[in-house]
Backbone as CSV, one residue per row, in Angstrom:
resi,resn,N_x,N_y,N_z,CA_x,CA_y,CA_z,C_x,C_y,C_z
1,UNK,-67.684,89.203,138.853,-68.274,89.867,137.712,-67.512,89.517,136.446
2,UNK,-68.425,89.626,135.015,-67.512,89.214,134.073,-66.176,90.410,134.069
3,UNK,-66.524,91.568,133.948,-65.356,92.430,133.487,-64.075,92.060,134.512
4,UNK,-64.390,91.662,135.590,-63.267,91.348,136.973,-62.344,90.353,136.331
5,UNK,-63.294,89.142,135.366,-62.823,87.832,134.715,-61.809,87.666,133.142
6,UNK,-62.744,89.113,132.666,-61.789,88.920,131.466,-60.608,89.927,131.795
7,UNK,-60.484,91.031,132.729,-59.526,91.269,133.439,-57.851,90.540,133.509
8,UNK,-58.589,89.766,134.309,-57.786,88.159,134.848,-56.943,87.599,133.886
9,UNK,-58.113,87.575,132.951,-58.155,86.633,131.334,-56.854,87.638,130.410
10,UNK,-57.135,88.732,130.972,-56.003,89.684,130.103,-54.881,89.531,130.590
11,UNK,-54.134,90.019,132.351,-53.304,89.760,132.605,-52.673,88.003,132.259
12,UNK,-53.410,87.332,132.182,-52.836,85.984,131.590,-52.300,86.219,130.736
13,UNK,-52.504,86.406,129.580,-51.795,86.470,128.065,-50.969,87.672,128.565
14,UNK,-50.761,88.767,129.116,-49.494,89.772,129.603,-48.770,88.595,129.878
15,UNK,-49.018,87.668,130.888,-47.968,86.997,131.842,-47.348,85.977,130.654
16,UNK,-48.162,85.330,129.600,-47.639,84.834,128.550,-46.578,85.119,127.834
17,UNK,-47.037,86.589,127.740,-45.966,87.295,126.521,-44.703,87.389,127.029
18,UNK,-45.161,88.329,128.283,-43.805,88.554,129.005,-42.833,86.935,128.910
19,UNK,-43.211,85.714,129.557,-42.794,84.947,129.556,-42.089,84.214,128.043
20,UNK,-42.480,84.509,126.937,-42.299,84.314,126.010,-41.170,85.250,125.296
21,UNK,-41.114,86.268,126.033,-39.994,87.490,125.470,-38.584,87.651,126.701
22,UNK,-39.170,86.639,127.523,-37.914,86.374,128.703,-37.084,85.388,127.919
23,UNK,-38.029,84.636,127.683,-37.134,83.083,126.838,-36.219,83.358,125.653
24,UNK,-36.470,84.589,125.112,-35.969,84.302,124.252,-34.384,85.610,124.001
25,UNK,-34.495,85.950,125.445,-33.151,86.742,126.085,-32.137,85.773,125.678
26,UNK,-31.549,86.434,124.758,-29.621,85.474,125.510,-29.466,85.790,126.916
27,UNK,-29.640,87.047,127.186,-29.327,86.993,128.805,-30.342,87.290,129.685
28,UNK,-30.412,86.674,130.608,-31.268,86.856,130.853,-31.427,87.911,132.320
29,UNK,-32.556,88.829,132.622,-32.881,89.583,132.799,-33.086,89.373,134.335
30,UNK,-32.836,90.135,135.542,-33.724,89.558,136.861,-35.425,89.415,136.565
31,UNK,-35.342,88.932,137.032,-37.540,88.655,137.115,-37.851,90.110,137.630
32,UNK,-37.372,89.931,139.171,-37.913,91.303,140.037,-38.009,92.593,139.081
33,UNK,-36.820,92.608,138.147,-36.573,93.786,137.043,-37.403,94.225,135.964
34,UNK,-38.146,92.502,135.622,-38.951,92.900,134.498,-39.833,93.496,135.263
35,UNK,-40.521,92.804,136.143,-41.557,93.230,136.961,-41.975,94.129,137.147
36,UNK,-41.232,94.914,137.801,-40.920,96.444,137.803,-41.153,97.463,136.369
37,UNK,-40.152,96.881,135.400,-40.254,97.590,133.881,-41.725,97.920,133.206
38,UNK,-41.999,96.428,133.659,-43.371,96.297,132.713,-44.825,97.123,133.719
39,UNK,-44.725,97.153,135.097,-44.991,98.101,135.651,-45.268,99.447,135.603
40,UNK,-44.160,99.716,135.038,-43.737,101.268,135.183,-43.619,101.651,133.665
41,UNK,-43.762,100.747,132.880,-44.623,101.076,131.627,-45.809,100.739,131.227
42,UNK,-46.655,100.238,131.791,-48.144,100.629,132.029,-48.597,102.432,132.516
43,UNK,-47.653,103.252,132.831,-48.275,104.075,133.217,-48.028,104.913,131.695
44,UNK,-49.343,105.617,131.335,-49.641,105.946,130.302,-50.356,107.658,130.695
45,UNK,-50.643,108.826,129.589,-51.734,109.885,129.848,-52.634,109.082,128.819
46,UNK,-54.000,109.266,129.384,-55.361,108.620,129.001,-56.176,109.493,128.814
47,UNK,-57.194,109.214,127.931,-58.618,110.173,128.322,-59.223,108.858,128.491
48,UNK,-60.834,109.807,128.817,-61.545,108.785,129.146,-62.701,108.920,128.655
49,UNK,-63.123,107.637,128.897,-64.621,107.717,127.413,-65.574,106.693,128.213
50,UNK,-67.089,107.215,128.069,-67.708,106.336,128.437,-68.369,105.036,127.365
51,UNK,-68.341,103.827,128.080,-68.887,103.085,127.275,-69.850,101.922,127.818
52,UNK,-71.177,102.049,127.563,-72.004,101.112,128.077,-72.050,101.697,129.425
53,UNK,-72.314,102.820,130.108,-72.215,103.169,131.167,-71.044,103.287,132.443
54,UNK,-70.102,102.766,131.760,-68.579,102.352,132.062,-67.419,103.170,131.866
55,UNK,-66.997,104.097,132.553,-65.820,104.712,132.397,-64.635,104.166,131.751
56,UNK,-64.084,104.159,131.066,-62.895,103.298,130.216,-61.179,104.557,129.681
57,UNK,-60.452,103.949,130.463,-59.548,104.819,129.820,-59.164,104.246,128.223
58,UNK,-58.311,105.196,127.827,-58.236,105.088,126.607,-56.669,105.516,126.430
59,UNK,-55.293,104.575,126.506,-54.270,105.377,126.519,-53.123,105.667,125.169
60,UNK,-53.025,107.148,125.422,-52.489,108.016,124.314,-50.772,108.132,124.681
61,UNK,-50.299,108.154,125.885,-48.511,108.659,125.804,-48.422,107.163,126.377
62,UNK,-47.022,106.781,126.071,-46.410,105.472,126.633,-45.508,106.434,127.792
63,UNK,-46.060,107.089,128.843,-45.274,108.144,129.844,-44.116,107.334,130.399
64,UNK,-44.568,105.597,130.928,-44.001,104.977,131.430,-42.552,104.902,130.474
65,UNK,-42.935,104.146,128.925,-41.724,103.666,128.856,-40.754,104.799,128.291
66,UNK,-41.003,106.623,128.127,-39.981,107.380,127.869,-39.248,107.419,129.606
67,UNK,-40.065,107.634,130.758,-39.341,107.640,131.867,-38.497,106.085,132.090
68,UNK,-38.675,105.433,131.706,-37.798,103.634,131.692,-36.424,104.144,130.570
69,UNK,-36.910,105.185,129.423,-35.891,105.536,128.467,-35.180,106.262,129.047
70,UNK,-35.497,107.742,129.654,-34.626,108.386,130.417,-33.622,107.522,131.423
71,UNK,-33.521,106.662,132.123,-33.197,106.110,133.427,-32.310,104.748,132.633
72,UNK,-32.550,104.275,131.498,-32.108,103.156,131.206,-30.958,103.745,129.835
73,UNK,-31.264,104.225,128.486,-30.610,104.837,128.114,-29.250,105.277,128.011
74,UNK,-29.229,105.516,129.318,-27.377,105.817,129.385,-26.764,104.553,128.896
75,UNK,-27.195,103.304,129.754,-26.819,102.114,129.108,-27.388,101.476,128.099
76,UNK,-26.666,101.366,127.060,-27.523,101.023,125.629,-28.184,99.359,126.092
77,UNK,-27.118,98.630,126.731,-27.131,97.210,126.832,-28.415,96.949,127.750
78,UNK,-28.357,97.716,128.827,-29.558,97.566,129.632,-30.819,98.167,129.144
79,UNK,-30.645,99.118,128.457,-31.799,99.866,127.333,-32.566,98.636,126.527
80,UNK,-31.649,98.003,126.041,-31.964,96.664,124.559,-32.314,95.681,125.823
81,UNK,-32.081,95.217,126.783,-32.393,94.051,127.504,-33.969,94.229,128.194
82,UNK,-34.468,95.542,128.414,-35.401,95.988,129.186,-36.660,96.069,128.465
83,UNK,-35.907,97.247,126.886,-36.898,97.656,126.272,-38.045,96.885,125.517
84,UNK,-38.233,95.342,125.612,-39.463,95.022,125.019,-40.645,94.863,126.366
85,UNK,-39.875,94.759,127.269,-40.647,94.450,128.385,-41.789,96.112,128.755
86,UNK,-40.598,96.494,128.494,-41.237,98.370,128.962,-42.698,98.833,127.753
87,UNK,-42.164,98.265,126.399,-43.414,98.506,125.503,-44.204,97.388,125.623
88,UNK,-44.086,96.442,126.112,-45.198,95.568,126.794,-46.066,96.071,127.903
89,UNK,-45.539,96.992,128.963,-46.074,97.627,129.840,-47.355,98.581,128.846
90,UNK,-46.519,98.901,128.086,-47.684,100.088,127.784,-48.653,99.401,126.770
91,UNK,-48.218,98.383,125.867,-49.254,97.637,124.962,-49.682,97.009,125.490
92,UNK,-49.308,96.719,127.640,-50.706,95.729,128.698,-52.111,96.416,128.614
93,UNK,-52.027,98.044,128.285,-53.088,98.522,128.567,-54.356,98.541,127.772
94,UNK,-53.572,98.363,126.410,-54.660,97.922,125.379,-54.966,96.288,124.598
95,UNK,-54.233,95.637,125.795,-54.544,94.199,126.215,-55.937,94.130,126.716
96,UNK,-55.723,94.592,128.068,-56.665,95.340,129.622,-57.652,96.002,128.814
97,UNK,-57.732,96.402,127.818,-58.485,97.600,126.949,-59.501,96.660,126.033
98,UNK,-59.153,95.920,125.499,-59.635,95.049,124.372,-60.618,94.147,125.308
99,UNK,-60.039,93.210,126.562,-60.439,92.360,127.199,-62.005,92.972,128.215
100,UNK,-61.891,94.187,128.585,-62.664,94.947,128.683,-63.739,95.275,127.931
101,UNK,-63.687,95.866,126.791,-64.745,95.973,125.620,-65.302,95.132,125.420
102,UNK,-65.140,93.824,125.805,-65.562,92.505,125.412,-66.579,92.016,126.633
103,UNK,-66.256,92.357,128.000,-66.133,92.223,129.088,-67.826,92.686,129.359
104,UNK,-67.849,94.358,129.053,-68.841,94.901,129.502,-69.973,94.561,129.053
105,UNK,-69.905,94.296,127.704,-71.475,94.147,127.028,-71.780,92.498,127.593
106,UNK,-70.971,91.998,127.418,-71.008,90.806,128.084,-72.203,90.310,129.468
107,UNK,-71.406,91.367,130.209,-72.322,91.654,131.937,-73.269,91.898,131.584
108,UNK,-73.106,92.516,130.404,-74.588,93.674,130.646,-75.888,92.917,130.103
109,UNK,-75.582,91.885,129.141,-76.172,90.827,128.925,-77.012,89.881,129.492
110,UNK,-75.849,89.415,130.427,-76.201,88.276,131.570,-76.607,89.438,132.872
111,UNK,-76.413,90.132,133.415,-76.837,91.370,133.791,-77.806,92.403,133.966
112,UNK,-78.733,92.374,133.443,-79.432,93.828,132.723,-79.140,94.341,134.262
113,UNK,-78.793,95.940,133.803,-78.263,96.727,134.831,-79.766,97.339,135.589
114,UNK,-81.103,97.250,134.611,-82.190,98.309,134.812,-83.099,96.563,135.419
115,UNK,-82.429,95.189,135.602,-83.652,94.219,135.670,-83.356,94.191,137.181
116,UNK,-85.025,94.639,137.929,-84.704,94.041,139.366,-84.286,93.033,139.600
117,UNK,-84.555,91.846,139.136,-84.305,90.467,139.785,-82.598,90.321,139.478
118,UNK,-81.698,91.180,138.876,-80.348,91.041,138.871,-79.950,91.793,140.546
119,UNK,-80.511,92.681,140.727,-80.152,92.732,142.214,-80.714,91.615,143.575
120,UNK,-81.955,91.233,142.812,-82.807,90.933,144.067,-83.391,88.986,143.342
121,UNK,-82.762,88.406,143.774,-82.426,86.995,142.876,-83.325,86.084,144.103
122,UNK,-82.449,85.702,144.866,-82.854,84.968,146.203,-83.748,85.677,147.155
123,UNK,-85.241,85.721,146.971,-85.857,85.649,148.393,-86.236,85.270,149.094
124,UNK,-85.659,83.965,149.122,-86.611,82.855,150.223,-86.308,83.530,151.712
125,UNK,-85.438,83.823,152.149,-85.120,84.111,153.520,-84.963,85.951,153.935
126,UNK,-85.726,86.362,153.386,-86.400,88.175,152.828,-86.680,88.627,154.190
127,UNK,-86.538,89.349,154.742,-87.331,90.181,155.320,-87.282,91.301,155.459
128,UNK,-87.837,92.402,156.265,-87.616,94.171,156.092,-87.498,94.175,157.750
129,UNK,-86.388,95.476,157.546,-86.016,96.160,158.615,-86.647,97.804,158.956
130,UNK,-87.556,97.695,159.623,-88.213,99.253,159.683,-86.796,100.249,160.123
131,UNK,-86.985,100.984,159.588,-85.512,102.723,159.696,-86.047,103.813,160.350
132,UNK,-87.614,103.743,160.237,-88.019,104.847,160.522,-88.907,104.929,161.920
133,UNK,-89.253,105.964,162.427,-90.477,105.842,163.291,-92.164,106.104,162.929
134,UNK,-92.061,106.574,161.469,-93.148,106.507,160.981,-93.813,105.089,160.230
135,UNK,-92.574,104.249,160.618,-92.811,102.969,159.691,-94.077,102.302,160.502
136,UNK,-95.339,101.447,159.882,-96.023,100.504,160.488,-95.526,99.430,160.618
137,UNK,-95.967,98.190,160.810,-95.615,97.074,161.537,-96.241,96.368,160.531
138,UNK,-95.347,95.724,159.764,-95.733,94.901,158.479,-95.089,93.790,158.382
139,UNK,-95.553,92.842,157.384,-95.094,91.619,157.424,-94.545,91.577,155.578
140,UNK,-93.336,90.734,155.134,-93.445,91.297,154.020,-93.594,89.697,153.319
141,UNK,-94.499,89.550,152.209,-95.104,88.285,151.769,-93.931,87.834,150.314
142,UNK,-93.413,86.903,150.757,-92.143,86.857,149.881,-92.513,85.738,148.763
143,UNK,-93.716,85.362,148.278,-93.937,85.197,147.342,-94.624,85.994,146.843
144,UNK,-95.450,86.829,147.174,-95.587,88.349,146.303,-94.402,89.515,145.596
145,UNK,-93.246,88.980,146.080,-91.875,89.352,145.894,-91.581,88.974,144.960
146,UNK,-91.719,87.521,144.967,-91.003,87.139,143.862,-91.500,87.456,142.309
147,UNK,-92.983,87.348,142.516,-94.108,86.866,141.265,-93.954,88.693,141.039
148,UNK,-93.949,89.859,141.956,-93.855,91.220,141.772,-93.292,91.702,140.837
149,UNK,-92.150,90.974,141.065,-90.444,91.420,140.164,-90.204,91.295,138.599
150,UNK,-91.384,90.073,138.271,-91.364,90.150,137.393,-92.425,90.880,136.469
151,UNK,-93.351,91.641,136.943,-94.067,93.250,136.366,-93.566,93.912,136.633
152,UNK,-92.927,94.466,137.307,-92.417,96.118,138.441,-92.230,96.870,137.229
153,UNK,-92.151,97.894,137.377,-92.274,98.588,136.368,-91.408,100.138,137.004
154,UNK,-90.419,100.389,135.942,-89.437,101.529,136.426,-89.688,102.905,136.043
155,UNK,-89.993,103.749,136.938,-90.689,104.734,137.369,-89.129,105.800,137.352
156,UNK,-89.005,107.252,137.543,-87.910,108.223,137.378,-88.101,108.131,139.051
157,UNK,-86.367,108.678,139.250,-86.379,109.217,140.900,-86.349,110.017,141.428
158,UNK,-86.774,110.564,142.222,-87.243,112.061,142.316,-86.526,112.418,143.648
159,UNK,-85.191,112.475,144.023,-84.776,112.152,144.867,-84.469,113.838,145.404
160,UNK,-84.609,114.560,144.999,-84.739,116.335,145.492,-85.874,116.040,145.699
161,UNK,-87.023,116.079,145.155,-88.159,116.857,145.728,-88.663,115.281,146.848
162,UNK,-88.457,114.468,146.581,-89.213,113.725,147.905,-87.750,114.159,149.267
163,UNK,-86.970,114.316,149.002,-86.162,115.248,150.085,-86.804,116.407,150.559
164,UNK,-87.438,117.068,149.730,-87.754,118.225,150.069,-89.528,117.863,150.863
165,UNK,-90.314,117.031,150.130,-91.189,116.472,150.896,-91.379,116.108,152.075
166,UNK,-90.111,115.509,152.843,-89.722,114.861,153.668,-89.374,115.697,154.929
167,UNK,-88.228,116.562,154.182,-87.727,117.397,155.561,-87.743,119.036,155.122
168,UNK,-88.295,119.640,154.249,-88.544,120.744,153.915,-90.247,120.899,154.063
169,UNK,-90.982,120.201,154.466,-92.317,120.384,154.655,-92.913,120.161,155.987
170,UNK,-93.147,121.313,157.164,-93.056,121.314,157.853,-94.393,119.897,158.830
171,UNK,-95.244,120.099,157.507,-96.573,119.387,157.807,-96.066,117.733,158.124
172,UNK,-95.506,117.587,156.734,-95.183,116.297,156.281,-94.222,115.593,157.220
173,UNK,-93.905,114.217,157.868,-92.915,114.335,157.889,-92.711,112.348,158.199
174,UNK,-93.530,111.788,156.700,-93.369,110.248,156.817,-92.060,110.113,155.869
175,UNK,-91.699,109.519,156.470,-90.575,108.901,155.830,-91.137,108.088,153.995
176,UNK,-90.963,108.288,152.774,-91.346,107.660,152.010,-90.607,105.822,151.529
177,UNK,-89.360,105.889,152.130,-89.139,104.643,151.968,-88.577,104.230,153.500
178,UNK,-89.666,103.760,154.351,-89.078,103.466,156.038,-88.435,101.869,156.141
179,UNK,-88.289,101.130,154.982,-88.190,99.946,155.030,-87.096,99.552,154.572
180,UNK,-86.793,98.514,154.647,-85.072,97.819,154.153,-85.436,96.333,154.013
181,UNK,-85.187,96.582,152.776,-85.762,94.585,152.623,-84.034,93.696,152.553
182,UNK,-84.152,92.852,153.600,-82.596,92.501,153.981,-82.866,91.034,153.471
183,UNK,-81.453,90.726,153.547,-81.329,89.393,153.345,-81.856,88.344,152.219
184,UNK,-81.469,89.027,151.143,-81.818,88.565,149.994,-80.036,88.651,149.231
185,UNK,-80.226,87.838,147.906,-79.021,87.761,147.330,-79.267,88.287,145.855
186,UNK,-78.221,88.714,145.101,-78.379,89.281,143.609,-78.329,88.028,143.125
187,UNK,-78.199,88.204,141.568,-77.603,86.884,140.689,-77.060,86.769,140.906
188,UNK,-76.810,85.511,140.801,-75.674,84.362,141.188,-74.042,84.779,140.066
189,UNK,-73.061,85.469,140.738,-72.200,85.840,140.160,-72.178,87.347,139.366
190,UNK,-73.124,88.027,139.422,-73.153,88.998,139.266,-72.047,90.075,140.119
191,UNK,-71.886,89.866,141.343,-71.019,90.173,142.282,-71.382,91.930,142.921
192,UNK,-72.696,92.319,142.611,-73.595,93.445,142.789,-73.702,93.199,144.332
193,UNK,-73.603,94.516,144.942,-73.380,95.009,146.297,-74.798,96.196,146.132
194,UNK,-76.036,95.833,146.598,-77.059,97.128,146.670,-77.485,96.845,147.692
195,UNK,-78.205,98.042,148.151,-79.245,98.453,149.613,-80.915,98.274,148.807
196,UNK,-81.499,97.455,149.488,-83.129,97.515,148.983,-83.984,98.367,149.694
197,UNK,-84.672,99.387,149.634,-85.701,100.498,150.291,-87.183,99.722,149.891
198,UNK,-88.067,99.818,150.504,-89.040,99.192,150.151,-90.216,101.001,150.563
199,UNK,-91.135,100.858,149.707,-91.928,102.120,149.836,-93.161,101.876,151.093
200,UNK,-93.328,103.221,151.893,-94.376,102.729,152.945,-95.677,102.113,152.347
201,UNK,-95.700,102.389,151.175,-97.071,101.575,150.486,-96.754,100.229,149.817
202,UNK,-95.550,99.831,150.286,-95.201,98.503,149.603,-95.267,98.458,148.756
203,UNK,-95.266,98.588,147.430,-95.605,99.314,146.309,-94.096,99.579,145.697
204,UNK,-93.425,100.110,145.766,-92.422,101.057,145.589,-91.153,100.225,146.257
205,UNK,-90.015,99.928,145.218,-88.772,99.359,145.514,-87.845,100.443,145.084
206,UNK,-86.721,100.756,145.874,-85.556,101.350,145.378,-84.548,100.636,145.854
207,UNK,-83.599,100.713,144.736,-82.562,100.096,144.645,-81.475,100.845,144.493
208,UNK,-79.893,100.712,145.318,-79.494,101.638,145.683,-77.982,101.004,145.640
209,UNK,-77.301,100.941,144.578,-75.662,100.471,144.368,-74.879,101.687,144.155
210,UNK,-73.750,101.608,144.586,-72.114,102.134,144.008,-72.363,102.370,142.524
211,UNK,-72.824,102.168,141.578,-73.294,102.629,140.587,-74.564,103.452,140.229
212,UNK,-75.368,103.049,140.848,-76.822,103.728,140.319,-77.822,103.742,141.096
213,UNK,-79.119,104.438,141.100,-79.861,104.181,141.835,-81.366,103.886,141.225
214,UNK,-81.922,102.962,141.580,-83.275,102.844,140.513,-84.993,102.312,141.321
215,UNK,-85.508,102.595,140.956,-86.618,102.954,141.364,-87.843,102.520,140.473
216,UNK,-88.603,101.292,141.182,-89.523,100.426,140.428,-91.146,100.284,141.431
217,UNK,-91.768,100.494,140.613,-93.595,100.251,141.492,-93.877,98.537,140.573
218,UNK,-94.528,98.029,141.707,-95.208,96.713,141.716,-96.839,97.023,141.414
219,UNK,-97.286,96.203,140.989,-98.950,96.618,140.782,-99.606,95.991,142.462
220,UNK,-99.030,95.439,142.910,-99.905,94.852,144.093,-98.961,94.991,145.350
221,UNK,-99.193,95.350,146.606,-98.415,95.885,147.903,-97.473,94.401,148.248
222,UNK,-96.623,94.634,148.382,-95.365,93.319,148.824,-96.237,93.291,150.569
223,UNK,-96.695,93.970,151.331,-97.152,93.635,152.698,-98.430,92.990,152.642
224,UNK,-98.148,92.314,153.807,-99.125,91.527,153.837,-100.115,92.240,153.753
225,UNK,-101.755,91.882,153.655,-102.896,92.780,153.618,-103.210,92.793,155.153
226,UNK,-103.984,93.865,155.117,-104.431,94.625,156.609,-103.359,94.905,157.560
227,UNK,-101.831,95.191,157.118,-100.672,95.469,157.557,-100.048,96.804,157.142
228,UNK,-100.814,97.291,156.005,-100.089,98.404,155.388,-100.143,99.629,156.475
């Protein structure tokens, strides 16, 4: 994913700096030590703010480098040898912070978080797994899939009351999404992990990630005809 990349892209320039503020020690410092310093001044108190749908801390105390002050301090010499590394720890976060902001809109771009075909990219090798016992015996037509995806149209989810449809109605008791459309891939690098539900009327896709859950109708049944 991009945000994973400019991530990456951030700790690089950390590993720069640091390296650039080692060099220029008269004495020089253990490695293992900075390591540690710059570590343990990353830890910061944060709030948190959403942005672009994205949780993001936001950090306010350098917690790390007064506890590096307490512990180092006594010795002035080891205090002055440590201390740029330790406010590097805590200015990594709004390294990590910046590289981020940049990061998200980015994805979200190449991405759209609400476009089916970012989950559902590759269907040549598609098929559905019935879940239920109310499911029929369908075939699912994977070029109607493809050509689908691009009308579908995103509908709200009603995920209480078709619960309550489901197993609060004593009459009722079809499963509304008995299907699992497997074996398909997201965009290419997107790095999106979802479950596909397919609706007993073929009709009806839900989509189902660690982030969100979304819910799209096709104008024409993904099953084959005289299968529904």
């Amino acid at each position: 994913m991009v945000e994973q990349t400019m991530i990456i892209l951030g700790w690089i320039v950390i590993g720069i700096i640091a390296t650039r503020l080692y060099k220029v020690q008269l004495e020089k410092p253990l490695i293992w030590k900075v390591i540690v310093v710059l570590l343990i001044g990353l830890f910061t108190f944060s709030i948190n703010l959403d942005y672009f749908g994205h949780v993001i801390q936001i950090p306010i105390l350098p917690l790390g480098v007064w506890l590096l002050y307490v512990f180092l301090s006594k010795n002035k010499e080891k205090w002055q040898k440590y201390r740029s590394f330790a406010w590097l720890g805590f200015g990594a976060n709004f390294i990590l912070l910046i590289f981020l902001l940049v990061g998200i809109p980015i994805n979200n771009l190449l991405y759209p978080g609400n476009d089916p075909s970012t989950y559902i990219s590759n269907v040549k090798g598609a098929y559905i797994i019935n879940t239920h016992p109310t499911a029929n015996e369908v075939s699912l037509v994977t070029e109607k899939l493809a050509a689908s995806l691009q009308g579908a149209v995103q509908k709200d989810y009603y995920s209480d009351s078709w619960y309550n449809e489901i197993y609060m109605e004593p009459i009722k008791k079809t499963e509304r999404f008995p299907y699992i459309l497997a074996n398909t891939l997201p965009k290419w690098g997107s790095g999106i992990r979802a479950t596909i539900f397919l609706e007993n009327n073929g009709k009806g896709i839900l989509i189902t990630s660690q982030e969100k859950q979304l819910y799209f109708q096709t104008k024409q049944s993904l099953f084959e005809e005289g299968n529904k």
